[in-house]
Structure formats: C-alpha cells, structure tokens
TIMI-2910 file (N, C-alpha, C, CB; in pm, 1 decimal, decimal comma, always signed):
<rs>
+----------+----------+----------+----------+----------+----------+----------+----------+----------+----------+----------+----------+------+
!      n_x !      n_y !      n_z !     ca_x !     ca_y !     ca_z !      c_x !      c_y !      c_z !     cb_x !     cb_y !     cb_z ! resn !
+----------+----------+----------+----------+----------+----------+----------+----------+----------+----------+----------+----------+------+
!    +82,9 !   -117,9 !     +0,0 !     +0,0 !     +0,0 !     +0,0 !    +87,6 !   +124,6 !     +0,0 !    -94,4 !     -0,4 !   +120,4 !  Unk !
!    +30,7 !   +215,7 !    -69,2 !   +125,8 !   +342,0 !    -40,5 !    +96,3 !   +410,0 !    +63,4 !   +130,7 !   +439,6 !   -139,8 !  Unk !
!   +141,8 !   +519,9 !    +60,0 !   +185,1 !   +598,0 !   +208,9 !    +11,1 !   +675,0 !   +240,3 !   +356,3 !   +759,6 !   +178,0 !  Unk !
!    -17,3 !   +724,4 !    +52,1 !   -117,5 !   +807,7 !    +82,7 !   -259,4 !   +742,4 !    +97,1 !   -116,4 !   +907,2 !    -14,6 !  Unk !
!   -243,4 !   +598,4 !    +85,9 !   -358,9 !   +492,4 !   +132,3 !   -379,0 !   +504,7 !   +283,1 !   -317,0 !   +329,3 !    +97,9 !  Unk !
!   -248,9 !   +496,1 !   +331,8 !   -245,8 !   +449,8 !   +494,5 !   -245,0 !   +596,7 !   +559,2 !    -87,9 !   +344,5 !   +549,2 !  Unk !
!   -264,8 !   +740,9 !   +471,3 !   -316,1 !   +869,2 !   +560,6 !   -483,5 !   +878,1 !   +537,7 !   -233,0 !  +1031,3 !   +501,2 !  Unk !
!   -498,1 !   +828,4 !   +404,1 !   -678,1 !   +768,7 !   +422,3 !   -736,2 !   +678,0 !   +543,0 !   -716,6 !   +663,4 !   +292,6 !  Unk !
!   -670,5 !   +569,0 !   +479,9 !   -716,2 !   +452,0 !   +566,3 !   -713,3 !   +431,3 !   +751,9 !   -627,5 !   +345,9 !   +507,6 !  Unk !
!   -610,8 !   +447,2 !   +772,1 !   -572,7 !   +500,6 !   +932,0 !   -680,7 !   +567,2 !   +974,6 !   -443,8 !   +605,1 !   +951,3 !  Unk !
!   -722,7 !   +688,6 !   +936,9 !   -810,9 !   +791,4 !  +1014,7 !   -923,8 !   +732,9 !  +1042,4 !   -843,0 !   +918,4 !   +946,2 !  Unk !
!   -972,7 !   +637,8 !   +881,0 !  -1083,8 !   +633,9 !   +879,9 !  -1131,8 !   +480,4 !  +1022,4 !  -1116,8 !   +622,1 !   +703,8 !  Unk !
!  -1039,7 !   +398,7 !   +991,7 !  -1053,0 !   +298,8 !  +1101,4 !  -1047,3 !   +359,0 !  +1247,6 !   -940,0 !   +194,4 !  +1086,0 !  Unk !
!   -943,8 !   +453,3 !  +1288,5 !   -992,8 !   +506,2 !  +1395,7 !  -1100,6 !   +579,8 !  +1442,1 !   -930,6 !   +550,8 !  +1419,3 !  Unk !
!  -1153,5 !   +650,5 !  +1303,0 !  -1294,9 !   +721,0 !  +1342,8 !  -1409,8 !   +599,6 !  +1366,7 !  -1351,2 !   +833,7 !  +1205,1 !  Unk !
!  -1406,0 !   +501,0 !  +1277,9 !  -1471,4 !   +373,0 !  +1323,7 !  -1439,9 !   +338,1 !  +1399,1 !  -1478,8 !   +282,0 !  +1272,0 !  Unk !
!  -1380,0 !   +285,5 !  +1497,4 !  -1328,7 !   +272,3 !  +1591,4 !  -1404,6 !   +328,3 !  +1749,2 !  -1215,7 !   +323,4 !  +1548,5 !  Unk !
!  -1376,6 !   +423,1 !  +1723,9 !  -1385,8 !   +510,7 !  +1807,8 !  -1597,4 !   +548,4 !  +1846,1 !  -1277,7 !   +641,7 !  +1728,8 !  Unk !
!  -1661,1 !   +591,9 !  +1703,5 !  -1787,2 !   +562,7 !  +1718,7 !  -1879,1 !   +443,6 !  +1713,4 !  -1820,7 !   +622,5 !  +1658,4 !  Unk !
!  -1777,6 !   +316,0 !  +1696,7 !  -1814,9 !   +226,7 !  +1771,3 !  -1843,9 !   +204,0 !  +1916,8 !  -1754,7 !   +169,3 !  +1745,0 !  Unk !
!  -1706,6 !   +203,0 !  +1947,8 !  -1690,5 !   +194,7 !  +2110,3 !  -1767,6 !   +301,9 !  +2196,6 !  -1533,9 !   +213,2 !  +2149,6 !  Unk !
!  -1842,4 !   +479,9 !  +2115,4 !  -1908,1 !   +571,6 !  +2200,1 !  -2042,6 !   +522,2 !  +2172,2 !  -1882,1 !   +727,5 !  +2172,5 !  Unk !
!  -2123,5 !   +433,2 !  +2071,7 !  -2251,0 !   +421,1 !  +2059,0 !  -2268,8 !   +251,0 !  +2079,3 !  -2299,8 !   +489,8 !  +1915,7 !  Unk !
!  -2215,5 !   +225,1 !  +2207,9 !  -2287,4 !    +97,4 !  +2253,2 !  -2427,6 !    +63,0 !  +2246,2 !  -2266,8 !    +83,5 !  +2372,7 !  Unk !
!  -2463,0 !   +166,7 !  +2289,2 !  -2613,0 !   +137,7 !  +2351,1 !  -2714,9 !   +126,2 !  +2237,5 !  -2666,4 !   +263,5 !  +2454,8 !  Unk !
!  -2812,7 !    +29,0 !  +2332,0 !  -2908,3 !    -33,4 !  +2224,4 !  -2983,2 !    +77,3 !  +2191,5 !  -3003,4 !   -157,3 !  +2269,9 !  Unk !
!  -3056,4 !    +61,8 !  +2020,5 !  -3206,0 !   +179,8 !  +2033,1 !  -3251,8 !    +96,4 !  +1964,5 !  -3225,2 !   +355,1 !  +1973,0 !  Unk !
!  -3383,8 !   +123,4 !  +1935,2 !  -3486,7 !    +82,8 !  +1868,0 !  -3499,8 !   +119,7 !  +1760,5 !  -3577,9 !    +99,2 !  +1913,2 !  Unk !
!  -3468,4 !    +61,3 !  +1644,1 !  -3451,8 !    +90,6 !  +1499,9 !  -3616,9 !    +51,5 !  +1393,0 !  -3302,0 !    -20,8 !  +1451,3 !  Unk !
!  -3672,5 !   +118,0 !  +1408,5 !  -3813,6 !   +130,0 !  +1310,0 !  -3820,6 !   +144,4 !  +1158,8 !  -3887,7 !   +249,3 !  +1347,3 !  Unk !
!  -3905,7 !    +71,6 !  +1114,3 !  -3961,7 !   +106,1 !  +1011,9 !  -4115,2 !   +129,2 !   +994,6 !  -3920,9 !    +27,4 !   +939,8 !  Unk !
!  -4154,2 !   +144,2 !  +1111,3 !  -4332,5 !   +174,6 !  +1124,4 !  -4306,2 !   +295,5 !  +1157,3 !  -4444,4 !    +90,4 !  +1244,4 !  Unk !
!  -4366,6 !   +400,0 !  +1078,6 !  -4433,3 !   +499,5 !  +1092,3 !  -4530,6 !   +551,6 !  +1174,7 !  -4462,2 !   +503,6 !  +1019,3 !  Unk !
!  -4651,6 !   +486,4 !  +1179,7 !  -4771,2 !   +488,1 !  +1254,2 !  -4813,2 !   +492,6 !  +1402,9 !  -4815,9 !   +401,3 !  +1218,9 !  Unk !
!  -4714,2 !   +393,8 !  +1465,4 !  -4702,6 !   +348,1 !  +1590,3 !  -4595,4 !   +343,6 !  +1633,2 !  -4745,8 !   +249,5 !  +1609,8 !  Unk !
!  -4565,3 !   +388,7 !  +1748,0 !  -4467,0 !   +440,0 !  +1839,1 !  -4473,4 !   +369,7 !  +1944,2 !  -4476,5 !   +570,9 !  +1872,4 !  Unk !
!  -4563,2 !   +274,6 !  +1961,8 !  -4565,8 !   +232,2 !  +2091,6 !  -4539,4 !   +102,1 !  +2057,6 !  -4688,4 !   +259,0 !  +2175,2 !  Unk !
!  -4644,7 !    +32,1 !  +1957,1 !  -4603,8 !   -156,9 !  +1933,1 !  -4567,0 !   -133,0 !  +1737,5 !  -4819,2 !   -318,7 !  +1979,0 !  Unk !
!  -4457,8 !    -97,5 !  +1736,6 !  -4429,1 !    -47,2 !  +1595,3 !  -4409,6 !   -206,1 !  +1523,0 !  -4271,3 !    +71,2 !  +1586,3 !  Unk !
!  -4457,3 !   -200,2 !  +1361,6 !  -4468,2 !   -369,0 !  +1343,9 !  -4354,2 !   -448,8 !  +1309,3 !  -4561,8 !   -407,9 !  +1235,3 !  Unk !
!  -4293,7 !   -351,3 !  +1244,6 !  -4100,0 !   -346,1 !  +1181,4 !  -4052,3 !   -286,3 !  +1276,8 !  -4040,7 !   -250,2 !  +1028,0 !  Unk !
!  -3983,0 !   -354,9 !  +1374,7 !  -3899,6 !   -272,3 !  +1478,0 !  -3756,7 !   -389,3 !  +1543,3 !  -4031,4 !   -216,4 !  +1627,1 !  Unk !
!  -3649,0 !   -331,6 !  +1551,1 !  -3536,9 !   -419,8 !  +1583,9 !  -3449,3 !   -358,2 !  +1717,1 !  -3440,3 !   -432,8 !  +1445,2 !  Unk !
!  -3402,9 !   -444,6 !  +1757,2 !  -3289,5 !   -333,5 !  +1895,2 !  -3177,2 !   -409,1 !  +1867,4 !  -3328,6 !   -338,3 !  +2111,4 !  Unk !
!  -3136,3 !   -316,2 !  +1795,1 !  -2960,5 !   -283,0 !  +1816,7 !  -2871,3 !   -216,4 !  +1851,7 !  -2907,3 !   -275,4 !  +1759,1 !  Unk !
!  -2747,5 !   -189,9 !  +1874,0 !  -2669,1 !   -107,5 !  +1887,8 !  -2666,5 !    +48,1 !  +1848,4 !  -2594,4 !   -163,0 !  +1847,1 !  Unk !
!  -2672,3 !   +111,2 !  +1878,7 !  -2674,3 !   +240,6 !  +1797,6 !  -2545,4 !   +264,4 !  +1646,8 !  -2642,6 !   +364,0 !  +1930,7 !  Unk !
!  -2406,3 !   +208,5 !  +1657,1 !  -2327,4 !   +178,9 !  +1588,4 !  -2385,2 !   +107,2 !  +1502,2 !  -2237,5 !   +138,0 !  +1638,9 !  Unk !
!  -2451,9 !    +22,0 !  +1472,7 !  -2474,6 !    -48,0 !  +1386,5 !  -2579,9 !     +3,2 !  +1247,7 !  -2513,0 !   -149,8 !  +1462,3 !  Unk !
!  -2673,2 !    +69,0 !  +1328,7 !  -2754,6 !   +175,6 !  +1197,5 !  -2710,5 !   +289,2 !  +1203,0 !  -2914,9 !   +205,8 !  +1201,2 !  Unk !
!  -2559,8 !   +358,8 !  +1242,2 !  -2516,1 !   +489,6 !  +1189,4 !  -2413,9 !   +408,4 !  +1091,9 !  -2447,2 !   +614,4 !  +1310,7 !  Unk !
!  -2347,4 !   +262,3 !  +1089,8 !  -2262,2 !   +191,4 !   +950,3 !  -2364,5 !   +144,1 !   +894,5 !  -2142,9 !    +65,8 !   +967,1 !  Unk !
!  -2468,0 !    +96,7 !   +871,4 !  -2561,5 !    +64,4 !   +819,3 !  -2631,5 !   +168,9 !   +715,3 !  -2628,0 !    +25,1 !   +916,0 !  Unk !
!  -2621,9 !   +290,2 !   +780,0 !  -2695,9 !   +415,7 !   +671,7 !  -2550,4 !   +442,7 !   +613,3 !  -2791,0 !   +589,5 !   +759,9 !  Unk !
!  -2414,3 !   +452,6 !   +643,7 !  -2280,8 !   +445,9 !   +593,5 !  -2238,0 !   +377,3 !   +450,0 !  -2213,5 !   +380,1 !   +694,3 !  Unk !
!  -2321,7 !   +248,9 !   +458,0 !  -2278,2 !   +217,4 !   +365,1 !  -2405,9 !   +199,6 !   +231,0 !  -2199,3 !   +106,1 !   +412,7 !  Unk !
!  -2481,1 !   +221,2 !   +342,2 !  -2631,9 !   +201,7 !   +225,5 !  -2612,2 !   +363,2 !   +122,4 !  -2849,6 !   +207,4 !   +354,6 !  Unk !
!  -2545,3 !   +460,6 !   +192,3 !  -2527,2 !   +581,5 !   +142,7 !  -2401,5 !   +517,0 !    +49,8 !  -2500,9 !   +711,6 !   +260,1 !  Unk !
!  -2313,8 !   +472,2 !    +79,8 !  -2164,2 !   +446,1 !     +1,5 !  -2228,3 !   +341,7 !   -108,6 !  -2013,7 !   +362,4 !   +117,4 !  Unk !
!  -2302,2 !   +228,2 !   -102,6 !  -2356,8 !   +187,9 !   -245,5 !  -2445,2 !   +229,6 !   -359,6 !  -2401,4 !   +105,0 !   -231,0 !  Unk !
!  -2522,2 !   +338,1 !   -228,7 !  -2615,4 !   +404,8 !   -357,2 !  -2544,8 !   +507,5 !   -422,3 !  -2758,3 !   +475,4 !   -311,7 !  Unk !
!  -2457,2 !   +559,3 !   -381,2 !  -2366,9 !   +662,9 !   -481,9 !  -2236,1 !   +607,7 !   -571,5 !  -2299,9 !   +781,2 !   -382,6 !  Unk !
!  -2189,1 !   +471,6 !   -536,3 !  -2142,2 !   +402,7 !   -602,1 !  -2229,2 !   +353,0 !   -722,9 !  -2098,0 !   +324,1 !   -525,7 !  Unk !
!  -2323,1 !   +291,4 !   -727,6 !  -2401,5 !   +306,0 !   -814,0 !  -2474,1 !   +403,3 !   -914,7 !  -2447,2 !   +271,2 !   -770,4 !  Unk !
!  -2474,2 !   +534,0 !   -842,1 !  -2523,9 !   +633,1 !   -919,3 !  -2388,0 !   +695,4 !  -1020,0 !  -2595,6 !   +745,9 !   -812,3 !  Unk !
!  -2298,8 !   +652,1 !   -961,1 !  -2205,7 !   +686,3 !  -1012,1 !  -2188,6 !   +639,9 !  -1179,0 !  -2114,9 !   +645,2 !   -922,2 !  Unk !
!  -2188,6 !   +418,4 !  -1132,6 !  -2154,8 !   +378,9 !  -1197,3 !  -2309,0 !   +372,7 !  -1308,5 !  -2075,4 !   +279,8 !  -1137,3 !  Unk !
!  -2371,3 !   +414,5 !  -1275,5 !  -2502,5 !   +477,3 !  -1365,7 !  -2461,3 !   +539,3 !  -1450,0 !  -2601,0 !   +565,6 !  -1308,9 !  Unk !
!  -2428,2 !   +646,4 !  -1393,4 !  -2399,5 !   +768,0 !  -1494,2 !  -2276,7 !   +790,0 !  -1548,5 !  -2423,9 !   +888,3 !  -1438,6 !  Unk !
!  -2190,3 !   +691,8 !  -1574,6 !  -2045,2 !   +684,1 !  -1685,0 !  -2102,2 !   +569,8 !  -1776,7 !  -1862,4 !   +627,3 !  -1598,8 !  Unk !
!  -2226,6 !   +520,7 !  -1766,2 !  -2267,9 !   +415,7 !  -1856,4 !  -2269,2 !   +495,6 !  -2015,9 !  -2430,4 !   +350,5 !  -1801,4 !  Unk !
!  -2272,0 !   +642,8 !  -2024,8 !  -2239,1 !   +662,4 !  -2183,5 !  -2118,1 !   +652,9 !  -2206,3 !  -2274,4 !   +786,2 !  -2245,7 !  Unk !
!  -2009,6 !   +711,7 !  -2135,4 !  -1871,6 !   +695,8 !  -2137,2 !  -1819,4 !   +562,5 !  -2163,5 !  -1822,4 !   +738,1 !  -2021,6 !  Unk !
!  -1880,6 !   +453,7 !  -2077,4 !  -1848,4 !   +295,7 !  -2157,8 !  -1931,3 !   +257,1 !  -2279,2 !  -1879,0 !   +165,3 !  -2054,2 !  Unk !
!  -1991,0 !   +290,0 !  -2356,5 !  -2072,1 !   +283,1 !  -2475,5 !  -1958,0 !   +353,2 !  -2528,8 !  -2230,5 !   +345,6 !  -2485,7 !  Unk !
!  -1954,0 !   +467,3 !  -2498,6 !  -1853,7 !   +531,7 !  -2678,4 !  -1749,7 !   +460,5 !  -2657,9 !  -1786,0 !   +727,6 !  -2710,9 !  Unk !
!  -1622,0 !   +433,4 !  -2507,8 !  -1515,0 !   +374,3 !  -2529,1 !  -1520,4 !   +225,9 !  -2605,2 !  -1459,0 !   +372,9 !  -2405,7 !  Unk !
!  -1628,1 !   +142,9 !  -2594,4 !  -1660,5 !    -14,6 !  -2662,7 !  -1649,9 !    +60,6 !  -2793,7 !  -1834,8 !   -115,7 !  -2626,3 !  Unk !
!  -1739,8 !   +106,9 !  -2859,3 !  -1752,3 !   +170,1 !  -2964,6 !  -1582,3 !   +218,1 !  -3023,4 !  -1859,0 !   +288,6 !  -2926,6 !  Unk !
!  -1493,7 !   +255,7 !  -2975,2 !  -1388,8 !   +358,9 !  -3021,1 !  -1304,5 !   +211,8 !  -3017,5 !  -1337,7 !   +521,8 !  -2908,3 !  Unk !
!  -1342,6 !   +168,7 !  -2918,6 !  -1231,9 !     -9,3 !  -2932,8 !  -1266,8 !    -78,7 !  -3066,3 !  -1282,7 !   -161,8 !  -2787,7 !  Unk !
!  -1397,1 !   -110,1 !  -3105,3 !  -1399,5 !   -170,6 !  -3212,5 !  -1402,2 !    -79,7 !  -3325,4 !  -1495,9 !   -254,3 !  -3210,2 !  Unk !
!  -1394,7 !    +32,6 !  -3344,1 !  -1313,2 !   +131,8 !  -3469,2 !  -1183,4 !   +118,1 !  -3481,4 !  -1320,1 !   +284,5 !  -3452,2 !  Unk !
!  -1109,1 !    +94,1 !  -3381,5 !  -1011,1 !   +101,0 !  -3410,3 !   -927,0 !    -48,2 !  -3434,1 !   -975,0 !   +186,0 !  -3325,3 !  Unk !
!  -1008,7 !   -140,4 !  -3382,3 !   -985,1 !   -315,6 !  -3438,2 !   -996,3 !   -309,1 !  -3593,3 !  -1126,1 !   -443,7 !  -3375,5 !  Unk !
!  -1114,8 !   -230,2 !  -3657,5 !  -1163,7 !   -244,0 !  -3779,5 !  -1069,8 !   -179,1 !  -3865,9 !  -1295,4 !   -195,7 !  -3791,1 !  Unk !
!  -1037,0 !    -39,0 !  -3784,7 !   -899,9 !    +10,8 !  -3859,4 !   -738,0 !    -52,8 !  -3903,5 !   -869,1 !   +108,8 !  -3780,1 !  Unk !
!   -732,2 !   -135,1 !  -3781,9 !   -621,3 !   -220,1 !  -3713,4 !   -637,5 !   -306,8 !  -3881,1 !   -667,3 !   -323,5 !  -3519,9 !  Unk !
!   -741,9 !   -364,2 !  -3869,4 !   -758,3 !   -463,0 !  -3981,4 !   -746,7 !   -400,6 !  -4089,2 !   -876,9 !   -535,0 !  -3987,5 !  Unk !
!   -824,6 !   -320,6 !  -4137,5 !   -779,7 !   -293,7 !  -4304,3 !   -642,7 !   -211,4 !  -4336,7 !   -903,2 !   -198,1 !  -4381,7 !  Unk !
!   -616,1 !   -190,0 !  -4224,9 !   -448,7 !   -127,9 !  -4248,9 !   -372,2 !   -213,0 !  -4321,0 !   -356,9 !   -106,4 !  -4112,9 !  Unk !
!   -423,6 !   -410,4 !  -4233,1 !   -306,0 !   -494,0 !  -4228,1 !   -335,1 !   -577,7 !  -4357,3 !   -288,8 !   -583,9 !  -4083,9 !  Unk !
!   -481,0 !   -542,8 !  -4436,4 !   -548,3 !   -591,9 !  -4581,7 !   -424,3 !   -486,6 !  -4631,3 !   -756,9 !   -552,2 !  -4631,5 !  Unk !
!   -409,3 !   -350,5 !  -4630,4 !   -396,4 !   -232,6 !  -4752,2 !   -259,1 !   -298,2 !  -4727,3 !   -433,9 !    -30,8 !  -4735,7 !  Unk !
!   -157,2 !   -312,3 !  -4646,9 !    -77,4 !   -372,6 !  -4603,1 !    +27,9 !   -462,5 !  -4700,7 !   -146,1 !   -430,5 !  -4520,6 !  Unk !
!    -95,7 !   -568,8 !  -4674,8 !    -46,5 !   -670,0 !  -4739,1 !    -86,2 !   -690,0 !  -4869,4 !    -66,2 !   -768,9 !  -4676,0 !  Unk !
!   -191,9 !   -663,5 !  -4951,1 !   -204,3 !   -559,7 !  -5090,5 !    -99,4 !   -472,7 !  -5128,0 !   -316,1 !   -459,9 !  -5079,6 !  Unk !
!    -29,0 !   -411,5 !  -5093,8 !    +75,6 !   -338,3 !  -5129,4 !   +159,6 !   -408,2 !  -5155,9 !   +115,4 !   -257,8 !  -5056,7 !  Unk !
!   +256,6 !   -497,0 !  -5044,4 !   +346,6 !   -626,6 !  -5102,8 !   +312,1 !   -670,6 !  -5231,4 !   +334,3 !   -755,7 !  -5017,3 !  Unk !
!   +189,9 !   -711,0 !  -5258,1 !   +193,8 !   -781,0 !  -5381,9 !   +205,0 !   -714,9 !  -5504,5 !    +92,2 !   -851,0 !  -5392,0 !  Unk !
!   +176,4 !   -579,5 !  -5505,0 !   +156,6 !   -505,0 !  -5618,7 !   +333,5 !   -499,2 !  -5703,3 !    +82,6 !   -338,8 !  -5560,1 !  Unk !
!   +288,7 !   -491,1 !  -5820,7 !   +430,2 !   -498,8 !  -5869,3 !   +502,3 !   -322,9 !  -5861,9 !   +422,1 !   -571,8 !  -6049,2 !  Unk !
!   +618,3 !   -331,4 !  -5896,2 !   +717,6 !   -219,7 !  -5925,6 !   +653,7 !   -104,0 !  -6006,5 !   +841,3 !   -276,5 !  -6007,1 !  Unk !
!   +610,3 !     +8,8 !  -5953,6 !   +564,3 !    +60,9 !  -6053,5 !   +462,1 !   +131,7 !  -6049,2 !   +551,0 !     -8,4 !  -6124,7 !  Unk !
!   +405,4 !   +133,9 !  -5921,4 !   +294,8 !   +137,0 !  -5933,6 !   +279,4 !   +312,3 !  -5827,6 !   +226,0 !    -25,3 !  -5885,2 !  Unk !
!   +200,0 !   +325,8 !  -5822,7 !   +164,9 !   +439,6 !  -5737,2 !   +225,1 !   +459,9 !  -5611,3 !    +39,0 !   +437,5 !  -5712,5 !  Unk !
!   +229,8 !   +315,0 !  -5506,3 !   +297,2 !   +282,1 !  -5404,2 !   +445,4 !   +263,8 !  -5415,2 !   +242,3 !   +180,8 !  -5361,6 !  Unk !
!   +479,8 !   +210,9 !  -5552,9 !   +619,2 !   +146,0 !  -5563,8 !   +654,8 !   +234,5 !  -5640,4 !   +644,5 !     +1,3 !  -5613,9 !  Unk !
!   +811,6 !   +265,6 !  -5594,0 !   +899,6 !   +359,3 !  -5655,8 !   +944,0 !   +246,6 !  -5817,8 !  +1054,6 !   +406,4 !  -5521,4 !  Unk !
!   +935,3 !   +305,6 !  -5936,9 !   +957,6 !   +280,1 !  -6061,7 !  +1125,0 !   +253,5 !  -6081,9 !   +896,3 !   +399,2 !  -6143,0 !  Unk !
!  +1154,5 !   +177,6 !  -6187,5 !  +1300,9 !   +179,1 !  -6201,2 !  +1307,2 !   +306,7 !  -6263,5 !  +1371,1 !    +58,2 !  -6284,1 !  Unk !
!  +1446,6 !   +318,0 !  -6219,8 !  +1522,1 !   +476,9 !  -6322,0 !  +1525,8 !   +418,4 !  -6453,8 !  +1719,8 !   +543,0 !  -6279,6 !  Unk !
!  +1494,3 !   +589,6 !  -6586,0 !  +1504,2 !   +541,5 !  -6683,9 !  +1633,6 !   +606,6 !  -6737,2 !  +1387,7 !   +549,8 !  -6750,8 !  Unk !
!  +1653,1 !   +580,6 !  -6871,6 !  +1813,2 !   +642,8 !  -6901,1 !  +1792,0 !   +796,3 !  -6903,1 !  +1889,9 !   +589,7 !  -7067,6 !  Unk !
!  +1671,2 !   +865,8 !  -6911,2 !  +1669,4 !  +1022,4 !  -6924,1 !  +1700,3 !  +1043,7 !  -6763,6 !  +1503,6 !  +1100,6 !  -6989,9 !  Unk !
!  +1662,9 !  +1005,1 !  -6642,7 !  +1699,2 !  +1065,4 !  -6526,2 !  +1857,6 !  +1011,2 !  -6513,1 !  +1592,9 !  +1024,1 !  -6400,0 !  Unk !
!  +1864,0 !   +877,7 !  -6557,5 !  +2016,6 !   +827,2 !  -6527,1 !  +2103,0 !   +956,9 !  -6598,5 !  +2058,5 !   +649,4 !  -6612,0 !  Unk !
!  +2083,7 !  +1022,4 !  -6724,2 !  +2188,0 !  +1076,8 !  -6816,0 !  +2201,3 !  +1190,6 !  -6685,5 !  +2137,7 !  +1132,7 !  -7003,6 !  Unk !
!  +2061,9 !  +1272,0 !  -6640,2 !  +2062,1 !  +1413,5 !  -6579,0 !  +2145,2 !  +1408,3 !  -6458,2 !  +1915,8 !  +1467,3 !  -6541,1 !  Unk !
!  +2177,8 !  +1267,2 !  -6384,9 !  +2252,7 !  +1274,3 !  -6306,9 !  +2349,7 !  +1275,0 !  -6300,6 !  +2242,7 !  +1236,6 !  -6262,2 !  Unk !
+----------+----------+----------+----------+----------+----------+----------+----------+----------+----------+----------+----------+------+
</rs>
C-alpha cells in the first residue's frame, strides 16, 4: 500500500473505531411509521450499527449512481475499441495488398530510366 492509502485509511478505522466503542447502547430501529408504541418493523440494536448501516447504504447508492452515470462513457469507449480493431484490420489488408503489387505502381517507386540516369 502506499503511504497516501495508509493517511486515508488510518483515520478512517480510527474514526470507526472510536464511534463504535461511544454508541454501545441499544435503540430501537423502526420502520413503522404509525405506531410508536407496538411499531410492526422494529429491531434493537446497537446504535453503531444503523449509523454503519446508513454508511454504507449511502456508500452503495452513490457508487451506483455513479456507476449509472459513466454508462455513456463505456458505450462510446466499446464503440472507439472496435473502430479502431476495424482500422487495425484494413491497415493490415492495404498492407499486405501493397506487397503484392508490382514495381511501378503508385505505391512502388519505378526503375530509373536512361533520361533521369543521363541528368545525373
């Protein structure tokens, strides 16, 4: 790991750490609205546990929104990969078409004739 991992990483385990060990205590974690007294979705846990719990439910949904929204950015890069395979290829057709063509030709330098031989 590099140095500037372990000035991330460090802090962040001690801040976990640390609001672990201050939110022992149990609460009552709801999902009933209605009732406050015999709520129908209701759990007792730690208090630590649904402040990492909304932690990371927050850290996947923006990981996701993220990886949502570069979904055009991977469409054109697929796209620019296989342009340039297709290019890759007819380079290595024009390529090897050229080899075969004889002396002479547009691509191929012509023999000297005796009028340039004399001028030299």
């Amino acid at each position: 790991m590099t140095l500037k991992t372990w000035f991330i990483l460090v802090p962040c385990v001690v801040i976990g750490v640390v609001v672990t060990v201050a939110n022992l205590t149990p609460v009552q974690f709801s999902l009933d609205p209605f009732s406050d007294a015999y709520p129908a979705l209701a759990v007792t846990v730690p208090l630590y546990v649904v402040i990492l719990a909304a932690f990371f439910a927050g850290l996947l949904a923006g990981g996701l929104g993220a990886w949502l929204g570069q979904s055009g950015i991977r469409r054109d890069r697929r796209a620019a990969r296989r342009e340039l395979k297709r290019l890759h290829a007819s380079s290595a057709e024009a390529a090897a078409a050229d080899k075969e063509r004889a002396p002479g030709t547009a691509l191929a330098p012509a023999e000297p004739t005796p009028a340039s031989v004399a001028r030299a």
